[in-house]
Backbone as a printed PyTorch tensor [residue, N CA C, xyz], in Angstrom:
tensor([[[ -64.1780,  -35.8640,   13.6090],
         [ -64.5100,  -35.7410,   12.2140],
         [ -65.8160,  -34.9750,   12.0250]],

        [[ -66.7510,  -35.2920,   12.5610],
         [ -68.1130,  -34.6030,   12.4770],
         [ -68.2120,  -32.9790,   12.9140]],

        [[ -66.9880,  -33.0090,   14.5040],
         [ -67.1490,  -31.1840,   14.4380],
         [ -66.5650,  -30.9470,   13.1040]],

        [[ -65.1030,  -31.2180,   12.8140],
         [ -64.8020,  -30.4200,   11.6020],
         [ -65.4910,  -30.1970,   10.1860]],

        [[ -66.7690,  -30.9660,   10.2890],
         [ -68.0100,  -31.3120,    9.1410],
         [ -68.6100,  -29.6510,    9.3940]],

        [[ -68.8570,  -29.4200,   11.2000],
         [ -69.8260,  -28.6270,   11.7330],
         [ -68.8260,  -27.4350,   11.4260]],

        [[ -68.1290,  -27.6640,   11.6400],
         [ -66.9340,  -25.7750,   11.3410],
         [ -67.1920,  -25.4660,   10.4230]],

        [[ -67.1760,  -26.0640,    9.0280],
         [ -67.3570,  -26.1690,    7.9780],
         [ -68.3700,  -25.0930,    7.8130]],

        [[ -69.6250,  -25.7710,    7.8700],
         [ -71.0490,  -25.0390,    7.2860],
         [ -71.1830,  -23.6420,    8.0620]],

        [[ -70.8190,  -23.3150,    9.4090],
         [ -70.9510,  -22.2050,   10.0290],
         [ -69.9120,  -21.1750,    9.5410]],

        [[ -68.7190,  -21.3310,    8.8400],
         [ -67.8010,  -20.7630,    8.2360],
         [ -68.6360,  -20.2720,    7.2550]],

        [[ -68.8870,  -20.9640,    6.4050],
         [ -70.0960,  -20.6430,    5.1440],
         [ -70.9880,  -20.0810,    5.4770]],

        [[ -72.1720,  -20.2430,    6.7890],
         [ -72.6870,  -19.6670,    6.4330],
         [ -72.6360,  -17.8100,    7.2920]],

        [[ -71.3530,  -17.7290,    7.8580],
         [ -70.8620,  -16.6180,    8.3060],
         [ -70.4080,  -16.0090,    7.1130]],

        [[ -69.6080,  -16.3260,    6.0530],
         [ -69.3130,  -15.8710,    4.5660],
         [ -70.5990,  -15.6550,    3.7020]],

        [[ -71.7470,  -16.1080,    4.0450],
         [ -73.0810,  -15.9360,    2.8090],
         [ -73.3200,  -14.6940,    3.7870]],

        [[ -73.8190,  -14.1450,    5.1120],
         [ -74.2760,  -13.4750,    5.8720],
         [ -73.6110,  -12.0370,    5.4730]],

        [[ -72.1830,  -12.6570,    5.5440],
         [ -71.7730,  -11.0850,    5.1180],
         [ -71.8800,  -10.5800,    3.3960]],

        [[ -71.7970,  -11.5350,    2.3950],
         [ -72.1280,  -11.0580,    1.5740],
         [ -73.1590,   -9.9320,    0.9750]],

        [[ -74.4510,  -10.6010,    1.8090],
         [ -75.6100,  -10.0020,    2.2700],
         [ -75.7750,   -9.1100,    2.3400]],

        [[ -75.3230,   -8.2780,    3.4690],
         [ -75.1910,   -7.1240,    4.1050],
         [ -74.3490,   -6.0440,    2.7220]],

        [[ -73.9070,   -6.1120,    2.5250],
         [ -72.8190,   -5.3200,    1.1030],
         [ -73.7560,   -4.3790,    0.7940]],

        [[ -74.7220,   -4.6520,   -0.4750],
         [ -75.8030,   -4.0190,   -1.3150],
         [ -76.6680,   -3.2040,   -0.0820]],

        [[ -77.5870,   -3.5720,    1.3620],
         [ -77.6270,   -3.0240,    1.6210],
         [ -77.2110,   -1.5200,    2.2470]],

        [[ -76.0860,   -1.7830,    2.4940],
         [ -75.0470,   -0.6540,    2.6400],
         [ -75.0950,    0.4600,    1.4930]],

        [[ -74.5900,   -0.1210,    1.1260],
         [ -74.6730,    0.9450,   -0.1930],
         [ -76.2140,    1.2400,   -1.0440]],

        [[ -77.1810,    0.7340,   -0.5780],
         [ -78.5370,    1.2430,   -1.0640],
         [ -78.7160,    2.3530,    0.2000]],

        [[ -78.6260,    2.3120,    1.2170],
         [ -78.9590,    3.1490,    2.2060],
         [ -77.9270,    4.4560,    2.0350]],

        [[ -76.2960,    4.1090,    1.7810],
         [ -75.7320,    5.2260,    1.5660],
         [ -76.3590,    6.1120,    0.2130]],

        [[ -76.5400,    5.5120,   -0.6910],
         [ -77.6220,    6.0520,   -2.1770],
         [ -78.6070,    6.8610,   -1.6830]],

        [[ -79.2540,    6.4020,   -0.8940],
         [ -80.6510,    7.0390,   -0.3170],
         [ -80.1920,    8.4320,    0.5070]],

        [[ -79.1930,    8.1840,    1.2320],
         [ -78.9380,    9.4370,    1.4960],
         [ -77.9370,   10.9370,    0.9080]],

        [[ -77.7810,   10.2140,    0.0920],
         [ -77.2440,   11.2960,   -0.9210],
         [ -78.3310,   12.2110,   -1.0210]],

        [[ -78.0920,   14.0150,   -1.5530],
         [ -78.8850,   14.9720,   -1.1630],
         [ -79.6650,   15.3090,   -2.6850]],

        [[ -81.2490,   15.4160,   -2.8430],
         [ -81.5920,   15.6960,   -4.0370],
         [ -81.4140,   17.0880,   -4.6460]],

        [[ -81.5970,   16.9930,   -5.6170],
         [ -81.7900,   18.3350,   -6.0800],
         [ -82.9010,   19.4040,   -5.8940]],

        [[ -82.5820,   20.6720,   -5.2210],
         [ -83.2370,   21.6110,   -5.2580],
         [ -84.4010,   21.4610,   -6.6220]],

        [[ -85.8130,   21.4060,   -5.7960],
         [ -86.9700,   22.0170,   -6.8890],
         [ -86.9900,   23.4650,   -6.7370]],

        [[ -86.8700,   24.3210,   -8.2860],
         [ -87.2760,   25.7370,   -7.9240],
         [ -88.0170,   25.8530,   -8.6210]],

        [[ -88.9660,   27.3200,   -8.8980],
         [ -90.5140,   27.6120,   -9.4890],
         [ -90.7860,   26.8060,  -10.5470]],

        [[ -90.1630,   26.8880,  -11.1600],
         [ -90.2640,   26.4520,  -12.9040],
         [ -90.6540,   24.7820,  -12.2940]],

        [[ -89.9680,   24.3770,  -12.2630],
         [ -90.4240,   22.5860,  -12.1290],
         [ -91.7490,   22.4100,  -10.7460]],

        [[ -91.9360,   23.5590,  -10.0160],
         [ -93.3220,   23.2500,   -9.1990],
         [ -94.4220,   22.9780,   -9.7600]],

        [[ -94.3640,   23.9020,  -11.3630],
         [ -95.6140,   23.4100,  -12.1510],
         [ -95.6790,   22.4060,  -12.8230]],

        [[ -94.6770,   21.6140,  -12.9270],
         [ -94.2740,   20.2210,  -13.9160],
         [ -95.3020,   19.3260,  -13.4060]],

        [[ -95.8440,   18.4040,  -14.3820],
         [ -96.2020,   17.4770,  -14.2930],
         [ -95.6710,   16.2430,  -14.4150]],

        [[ -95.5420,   15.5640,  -13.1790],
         [ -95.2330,   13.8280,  -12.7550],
         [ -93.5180,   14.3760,  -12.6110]],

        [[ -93.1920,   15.0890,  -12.4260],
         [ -91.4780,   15.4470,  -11.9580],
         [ -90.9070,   14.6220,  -11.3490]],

        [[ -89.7430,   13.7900,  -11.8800],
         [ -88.9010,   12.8210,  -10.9010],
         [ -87.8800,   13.3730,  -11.4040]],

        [[ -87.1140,   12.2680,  -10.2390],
         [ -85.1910,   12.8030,  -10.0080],
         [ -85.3140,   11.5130,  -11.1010]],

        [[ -84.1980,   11.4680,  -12.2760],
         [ -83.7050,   10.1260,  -12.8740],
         [ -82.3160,    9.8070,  -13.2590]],

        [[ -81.5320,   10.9390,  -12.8660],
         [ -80.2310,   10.6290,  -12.8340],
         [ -79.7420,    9.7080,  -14.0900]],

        [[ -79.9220,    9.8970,  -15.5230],
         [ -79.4550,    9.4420,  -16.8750],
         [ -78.6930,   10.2080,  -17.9330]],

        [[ -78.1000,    9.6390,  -18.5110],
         [ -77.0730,   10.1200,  -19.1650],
         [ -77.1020,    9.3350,  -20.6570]],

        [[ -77.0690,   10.5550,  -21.2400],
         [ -76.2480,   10.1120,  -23.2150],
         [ -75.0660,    9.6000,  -22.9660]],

        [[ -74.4610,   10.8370,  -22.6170],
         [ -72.8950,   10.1380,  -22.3330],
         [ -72.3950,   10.8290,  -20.6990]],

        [[ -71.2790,   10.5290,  -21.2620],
         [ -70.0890,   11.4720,  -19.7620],
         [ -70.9420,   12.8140,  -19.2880]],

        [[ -71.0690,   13.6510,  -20.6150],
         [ -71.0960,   14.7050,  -20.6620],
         [ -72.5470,   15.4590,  -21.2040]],

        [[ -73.1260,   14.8120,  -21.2710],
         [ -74.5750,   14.8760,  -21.5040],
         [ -75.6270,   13.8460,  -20.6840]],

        [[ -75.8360,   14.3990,  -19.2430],
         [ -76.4710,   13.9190,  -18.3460],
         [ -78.1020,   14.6010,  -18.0360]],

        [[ -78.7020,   13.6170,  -17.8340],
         [ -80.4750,   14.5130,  -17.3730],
         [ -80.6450,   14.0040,  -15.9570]],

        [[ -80.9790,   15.0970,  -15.2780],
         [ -81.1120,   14.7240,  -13.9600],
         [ -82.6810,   14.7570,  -13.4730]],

        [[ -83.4370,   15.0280,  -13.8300],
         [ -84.5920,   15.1560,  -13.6160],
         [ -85.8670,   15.4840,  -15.3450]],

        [[ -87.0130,   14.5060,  -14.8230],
         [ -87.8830,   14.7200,  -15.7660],
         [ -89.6860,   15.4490,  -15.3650]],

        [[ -89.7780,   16.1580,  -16.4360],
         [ -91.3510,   16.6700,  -16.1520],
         [ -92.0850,   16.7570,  -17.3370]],

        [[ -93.3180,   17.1220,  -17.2390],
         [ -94.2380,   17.3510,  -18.4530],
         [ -94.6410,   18.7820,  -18.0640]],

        [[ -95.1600,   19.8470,  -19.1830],
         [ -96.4900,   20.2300,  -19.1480],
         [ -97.3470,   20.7590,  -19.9350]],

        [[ -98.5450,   20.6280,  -19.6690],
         [ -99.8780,   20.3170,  -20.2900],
         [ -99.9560,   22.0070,  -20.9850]],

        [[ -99.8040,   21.9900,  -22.6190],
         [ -99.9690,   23.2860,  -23.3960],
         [-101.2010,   23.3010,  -23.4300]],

        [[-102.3040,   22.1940,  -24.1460],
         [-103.1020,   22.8160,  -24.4010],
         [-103.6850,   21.1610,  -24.2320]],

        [[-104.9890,   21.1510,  -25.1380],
         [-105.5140,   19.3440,  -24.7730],
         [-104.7090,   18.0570,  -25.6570]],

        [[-103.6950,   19.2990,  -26.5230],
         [-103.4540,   17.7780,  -27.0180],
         [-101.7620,   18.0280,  -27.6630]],

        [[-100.9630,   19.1640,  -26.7200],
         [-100.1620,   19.5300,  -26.8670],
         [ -99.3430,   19.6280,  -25.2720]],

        [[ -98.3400,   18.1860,  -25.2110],
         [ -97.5430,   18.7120,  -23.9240],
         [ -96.0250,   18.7610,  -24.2190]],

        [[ -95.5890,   19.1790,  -23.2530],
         [ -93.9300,   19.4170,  -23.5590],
         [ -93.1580,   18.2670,  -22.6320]],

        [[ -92.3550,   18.0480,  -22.9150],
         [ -91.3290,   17.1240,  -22.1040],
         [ -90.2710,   17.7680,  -21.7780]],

        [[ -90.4160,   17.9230,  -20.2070],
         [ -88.7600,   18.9710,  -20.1420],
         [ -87.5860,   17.8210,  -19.5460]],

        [[ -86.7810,   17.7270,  -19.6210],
         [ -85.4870,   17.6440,  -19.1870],
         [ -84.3840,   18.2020,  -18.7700]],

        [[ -84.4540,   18.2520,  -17.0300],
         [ -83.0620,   18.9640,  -16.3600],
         [ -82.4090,   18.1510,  -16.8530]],

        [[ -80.7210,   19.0040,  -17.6560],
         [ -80.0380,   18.7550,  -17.7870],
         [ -79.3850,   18.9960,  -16.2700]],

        [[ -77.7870,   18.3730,  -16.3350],
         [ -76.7630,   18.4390,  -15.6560],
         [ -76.1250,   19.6930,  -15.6470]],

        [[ -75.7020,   20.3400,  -14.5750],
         [ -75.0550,   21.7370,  -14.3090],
         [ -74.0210,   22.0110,  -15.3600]],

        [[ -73.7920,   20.8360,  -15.8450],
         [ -72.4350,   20.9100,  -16.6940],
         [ -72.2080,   20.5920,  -18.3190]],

        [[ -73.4220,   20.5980,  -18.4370],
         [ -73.9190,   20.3310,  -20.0260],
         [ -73.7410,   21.7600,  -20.3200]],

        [[ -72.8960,   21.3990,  -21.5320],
         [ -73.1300,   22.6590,  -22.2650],
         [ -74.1940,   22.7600,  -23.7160]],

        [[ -74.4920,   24.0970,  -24.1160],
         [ -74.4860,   24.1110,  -25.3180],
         [ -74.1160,   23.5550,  -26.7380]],

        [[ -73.0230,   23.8330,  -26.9180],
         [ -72.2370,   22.8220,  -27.4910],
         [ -72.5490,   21.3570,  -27.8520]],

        [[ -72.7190,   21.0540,  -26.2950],
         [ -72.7120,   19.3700,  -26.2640],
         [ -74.1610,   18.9420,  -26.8050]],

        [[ -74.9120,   19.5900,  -26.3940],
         [ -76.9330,   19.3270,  -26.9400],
         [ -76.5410,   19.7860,  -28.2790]],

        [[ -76.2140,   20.9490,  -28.9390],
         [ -75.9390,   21.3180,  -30.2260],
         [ -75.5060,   19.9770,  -31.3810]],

        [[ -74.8330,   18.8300,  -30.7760],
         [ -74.0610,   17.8070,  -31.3870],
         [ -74.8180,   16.6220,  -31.8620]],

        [[ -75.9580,   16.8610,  -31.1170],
         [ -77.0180,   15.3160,  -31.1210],
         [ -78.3670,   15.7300,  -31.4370]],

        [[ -79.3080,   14.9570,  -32.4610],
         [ -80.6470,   15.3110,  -32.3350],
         [ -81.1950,   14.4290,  -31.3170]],

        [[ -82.4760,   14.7750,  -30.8040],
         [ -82.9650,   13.2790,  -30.1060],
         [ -84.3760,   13.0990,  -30.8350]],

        [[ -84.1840,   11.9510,  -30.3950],
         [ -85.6000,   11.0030,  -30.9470],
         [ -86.2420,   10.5220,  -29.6940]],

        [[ -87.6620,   10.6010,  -30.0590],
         [ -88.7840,   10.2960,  -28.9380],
         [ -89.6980,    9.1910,  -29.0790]],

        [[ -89.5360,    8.2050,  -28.4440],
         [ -90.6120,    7.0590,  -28.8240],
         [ -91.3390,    6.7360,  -27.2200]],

        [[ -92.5240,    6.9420,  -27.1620],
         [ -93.3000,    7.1350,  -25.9790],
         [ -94.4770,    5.7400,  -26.2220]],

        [[ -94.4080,    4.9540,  -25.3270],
         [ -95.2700,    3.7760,  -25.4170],
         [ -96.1340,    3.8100,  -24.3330]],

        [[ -97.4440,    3.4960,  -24.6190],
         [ -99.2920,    3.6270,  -23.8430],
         [ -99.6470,    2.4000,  -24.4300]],

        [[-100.1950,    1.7820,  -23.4870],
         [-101.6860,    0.7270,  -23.6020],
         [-102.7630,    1.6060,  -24.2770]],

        [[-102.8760,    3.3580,  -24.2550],
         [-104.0650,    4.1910,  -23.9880],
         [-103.8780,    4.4190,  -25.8400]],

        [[-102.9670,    3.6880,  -26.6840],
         [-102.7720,    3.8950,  -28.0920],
         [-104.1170,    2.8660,  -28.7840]],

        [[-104.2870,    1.9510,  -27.6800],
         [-105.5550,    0.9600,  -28.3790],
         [-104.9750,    0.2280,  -29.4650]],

        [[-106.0810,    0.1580,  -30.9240],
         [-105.5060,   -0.7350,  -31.7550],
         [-104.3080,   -0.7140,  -32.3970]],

        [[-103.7130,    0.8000,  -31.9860],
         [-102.3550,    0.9140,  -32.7910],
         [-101.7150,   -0.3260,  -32.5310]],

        [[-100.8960,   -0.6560,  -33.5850],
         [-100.1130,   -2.6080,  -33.5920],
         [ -98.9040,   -2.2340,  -32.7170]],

        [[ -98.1870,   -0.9170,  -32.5030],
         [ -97.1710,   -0.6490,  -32.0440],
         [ -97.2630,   -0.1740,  -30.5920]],

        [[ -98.5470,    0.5060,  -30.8220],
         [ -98.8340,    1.4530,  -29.3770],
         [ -97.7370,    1.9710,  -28.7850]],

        [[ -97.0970,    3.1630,  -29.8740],
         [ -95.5510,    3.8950,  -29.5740],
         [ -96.2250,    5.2560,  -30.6630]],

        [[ -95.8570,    6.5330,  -29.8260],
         [ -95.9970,    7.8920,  -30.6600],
         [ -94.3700,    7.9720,  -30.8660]],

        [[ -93.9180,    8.7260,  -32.1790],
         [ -92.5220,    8.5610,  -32.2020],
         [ -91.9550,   10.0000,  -32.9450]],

        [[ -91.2100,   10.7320,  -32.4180],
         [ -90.9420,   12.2610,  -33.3920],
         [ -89.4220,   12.5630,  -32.6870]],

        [[ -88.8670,   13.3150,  -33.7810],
         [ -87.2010,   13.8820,  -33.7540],
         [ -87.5640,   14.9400,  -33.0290]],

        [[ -86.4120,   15.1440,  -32.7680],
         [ -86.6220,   16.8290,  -32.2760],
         [ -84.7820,   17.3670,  -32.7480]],

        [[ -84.2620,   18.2160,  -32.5590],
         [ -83.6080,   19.2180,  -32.8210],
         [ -83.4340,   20.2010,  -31.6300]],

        [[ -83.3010,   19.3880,  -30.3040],
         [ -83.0990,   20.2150,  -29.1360],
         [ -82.0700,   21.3910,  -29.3500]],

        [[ -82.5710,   22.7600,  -28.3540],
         [ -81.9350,   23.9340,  -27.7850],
         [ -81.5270,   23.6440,  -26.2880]],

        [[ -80.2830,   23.9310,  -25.8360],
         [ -80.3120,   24.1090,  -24.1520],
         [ -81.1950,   25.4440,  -23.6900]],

        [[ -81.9180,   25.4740,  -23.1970],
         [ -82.6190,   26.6340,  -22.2510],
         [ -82.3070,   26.4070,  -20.8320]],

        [[ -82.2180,   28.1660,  -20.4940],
         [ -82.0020,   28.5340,  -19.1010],
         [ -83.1450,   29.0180,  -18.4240]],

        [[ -83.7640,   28.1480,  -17.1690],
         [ -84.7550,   28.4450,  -16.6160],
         [ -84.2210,   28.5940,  -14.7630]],

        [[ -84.7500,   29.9040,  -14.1550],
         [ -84.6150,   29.8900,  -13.0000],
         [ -83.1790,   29.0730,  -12.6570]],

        [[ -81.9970,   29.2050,  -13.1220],
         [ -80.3340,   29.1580,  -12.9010],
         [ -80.0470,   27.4200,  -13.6240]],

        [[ -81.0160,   26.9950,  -14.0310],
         [ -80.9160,   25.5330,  -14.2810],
         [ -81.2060,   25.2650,  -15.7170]],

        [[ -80.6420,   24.5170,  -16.8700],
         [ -80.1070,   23.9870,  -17.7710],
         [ -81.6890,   22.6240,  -18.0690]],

        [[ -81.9950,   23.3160,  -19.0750],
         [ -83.1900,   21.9830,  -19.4460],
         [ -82.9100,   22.0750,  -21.0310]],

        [[ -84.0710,   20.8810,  -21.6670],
         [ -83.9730,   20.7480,  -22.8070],
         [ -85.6940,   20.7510,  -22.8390]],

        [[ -86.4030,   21.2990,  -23.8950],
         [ -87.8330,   21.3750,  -23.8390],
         [ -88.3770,   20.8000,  -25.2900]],

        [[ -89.1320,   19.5980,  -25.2130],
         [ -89.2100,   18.8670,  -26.4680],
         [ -90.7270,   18.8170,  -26.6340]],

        [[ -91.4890,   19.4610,  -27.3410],
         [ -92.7060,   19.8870,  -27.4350],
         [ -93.8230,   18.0850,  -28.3000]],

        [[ -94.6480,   17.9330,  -27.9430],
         [ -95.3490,   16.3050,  -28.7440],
         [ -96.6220,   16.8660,  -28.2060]],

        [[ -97.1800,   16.7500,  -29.9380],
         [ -98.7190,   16.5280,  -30.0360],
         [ -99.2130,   15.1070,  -29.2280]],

        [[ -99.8440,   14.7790,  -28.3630],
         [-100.5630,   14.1440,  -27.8290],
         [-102.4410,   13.5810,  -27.8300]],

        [[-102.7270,   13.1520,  -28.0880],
         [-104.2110,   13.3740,  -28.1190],
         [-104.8300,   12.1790,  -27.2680]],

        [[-105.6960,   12.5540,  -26.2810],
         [-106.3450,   11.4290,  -25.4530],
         [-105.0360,   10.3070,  -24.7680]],

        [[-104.3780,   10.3870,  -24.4310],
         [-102.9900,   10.3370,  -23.4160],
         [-102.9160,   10.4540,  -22.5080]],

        [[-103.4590,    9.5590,  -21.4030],
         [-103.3040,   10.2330,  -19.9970],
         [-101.7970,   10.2130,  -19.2860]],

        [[-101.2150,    8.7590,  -19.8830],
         [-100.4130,    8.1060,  -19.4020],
         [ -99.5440,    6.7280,  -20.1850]],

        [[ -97.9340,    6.8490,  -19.5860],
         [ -97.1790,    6.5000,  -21.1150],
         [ -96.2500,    5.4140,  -19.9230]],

        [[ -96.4080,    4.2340,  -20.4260],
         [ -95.5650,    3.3060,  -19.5980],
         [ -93.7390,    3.6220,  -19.6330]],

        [[ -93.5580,    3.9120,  -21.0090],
         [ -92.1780,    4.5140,  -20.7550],
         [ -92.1240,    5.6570,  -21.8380]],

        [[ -90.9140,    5.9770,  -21.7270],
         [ -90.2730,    7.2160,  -22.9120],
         [ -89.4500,    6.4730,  -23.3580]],

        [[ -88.3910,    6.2940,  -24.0210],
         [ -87.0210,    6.3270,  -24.8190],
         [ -87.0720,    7.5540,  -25.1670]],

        [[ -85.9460,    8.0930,  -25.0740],
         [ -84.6770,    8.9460,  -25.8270],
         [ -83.4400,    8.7070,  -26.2820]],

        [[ -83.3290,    8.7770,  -27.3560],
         [ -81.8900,    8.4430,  -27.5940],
         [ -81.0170,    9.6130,  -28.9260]],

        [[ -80.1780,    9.4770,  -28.7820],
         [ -79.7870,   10.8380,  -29.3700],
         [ -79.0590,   10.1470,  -30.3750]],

        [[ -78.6260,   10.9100,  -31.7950],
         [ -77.7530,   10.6130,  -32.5440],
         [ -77.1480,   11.8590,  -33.4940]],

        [[ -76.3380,   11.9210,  -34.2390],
         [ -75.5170,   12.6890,  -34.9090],
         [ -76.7150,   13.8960,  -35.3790]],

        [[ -76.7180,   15.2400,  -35.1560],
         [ -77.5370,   16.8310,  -34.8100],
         [ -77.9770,   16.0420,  -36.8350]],

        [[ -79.0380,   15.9260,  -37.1950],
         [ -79.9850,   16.2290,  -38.3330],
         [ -79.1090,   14.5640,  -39.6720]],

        [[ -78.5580,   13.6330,  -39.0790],
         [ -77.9150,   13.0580,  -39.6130],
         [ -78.0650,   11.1210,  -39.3760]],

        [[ -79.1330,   11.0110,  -39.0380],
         [ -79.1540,    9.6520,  -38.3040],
         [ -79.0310,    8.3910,  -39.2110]],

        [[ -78.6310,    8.5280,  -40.4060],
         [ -77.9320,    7.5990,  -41.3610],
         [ -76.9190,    7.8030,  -40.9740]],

        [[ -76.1390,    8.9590,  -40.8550],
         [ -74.3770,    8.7560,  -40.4160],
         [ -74.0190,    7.6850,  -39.0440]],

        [[ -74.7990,    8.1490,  -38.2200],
         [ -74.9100,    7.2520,  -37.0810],
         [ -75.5470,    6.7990,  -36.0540]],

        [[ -76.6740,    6.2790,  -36.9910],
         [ -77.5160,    5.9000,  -35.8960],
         [ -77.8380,    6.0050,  -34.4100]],

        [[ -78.6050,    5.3790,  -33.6540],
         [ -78.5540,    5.4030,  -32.4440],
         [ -76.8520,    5.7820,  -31.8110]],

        [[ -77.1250,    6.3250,  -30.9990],
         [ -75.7090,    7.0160,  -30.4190],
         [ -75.9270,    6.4920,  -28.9820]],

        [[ -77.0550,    6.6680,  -28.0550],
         [ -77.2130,    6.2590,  -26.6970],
         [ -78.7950,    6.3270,  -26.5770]],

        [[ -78.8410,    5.9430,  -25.6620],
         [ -80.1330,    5.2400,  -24.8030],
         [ -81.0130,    5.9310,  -23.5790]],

        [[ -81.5340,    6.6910,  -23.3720],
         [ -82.6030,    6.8560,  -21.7180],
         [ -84.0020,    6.1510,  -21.6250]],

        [[ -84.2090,    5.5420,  -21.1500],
         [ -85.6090,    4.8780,  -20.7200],
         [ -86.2950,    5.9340,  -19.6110]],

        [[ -87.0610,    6.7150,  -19.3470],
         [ -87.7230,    7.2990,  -18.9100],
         [ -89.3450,    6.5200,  -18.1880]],

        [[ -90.1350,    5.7420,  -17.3610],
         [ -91.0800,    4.5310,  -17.1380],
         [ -91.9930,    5.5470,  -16.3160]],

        [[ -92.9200,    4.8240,  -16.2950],
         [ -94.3220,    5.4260,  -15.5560],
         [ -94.3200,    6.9670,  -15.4120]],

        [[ -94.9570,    7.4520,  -16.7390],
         [ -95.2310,    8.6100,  -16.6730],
         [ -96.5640,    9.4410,  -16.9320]],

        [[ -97.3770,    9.9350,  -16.2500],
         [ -98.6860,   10.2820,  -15.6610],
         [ -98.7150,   11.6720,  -16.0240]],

        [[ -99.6080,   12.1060,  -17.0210],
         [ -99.6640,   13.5040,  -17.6570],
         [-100.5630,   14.2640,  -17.0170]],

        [[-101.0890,   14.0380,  -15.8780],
         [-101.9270,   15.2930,  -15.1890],
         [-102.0890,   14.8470,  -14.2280]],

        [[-102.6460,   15.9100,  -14.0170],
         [-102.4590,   16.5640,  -11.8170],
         [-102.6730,   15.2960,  -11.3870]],

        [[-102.2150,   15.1300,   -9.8330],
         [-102.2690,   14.2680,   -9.3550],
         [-103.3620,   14.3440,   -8.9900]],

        [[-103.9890,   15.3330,   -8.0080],
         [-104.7150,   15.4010,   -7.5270],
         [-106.7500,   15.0160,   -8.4830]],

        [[-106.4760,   14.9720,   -9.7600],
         [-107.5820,   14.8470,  -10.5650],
         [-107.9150,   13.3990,   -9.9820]]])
């Protein structure tokens, strides 16, 4: 009676062990998936990551950057996906709500502006370039983007969602 007590728990805990193992697998296969080529244009970006997000199916951003116009003027670029068209950015405005501790007493501590994106072609690659007055900004705990119906956001509100997090507006090296 007592071995079959002991079969018991070693069965289990041979079934928890392998559960285990699963997620790592597939975090390591993730990791080795191949990034995307940086070419000129994004060498000068500021705080550039891979983020792999999407509006929808068909409106994907694969990578984010900043850069610094002037002291109180930066741009937000967004690689689009190889496969975004025109068209598809043409369909949606986006909205920008960027949140800092560095806002102080603001009650919201969120800068917030539409834009009316163009697709642009830079060096063979597909971005979207969304220009924000900034002032005294070093650094923005997240972005939101979210897009909705091109100049119409009573028709339908929020449409989708990107969270964009820890984003650092100048050189690293400063």
């Amino acid at each position: 009676m007592q071995f079959k007590h002991f079969s018991l728990i070693v069965l289990m805990i041979l079934f928890s062990c392998k559960d285990e193992t699963k997620p790592k697998e597939e975090q390591v296969k993730k990791q080795s998936e191949p990034k995307l080529e940086i070419n000129s244009f994004e060498k000068n970006l500021l705080d550039l990551k891979d983020v792999d997000l999407a509006f929808n199916e068909s409106y994907t951003i694969k990578r984010f950057g900043a850069i610094k116009k002037n002291d109180s003027v930066f741009s937000f670029v967004l690689r689009l996906g190889d496969d975004v068209t025109k068209e598809e950015v043409k369909k949606y405005s986006i909205g920008l709500r960027s949140y800092s501790y560095e806002l102080g007493d603001n009650k919201t501590n969120n800068l917030k502006k539409d834009f009316t994106p163009n697709l642009v072609k830079k060096k063979g690659a597909n971005y979207i370039i969304l220009n924000q007055k900034i002032n005294h900004i070093r650094y923005f705990d997240s972005i939101e983007a979210y897009t909705y119906t091109r100049r119409d956001w009573n028709a339908s509100g929020r449409i989708s969602t990107i969270i964009i997090k820890d984003i650092l507006l100048e050189e690293k090296n400063k």
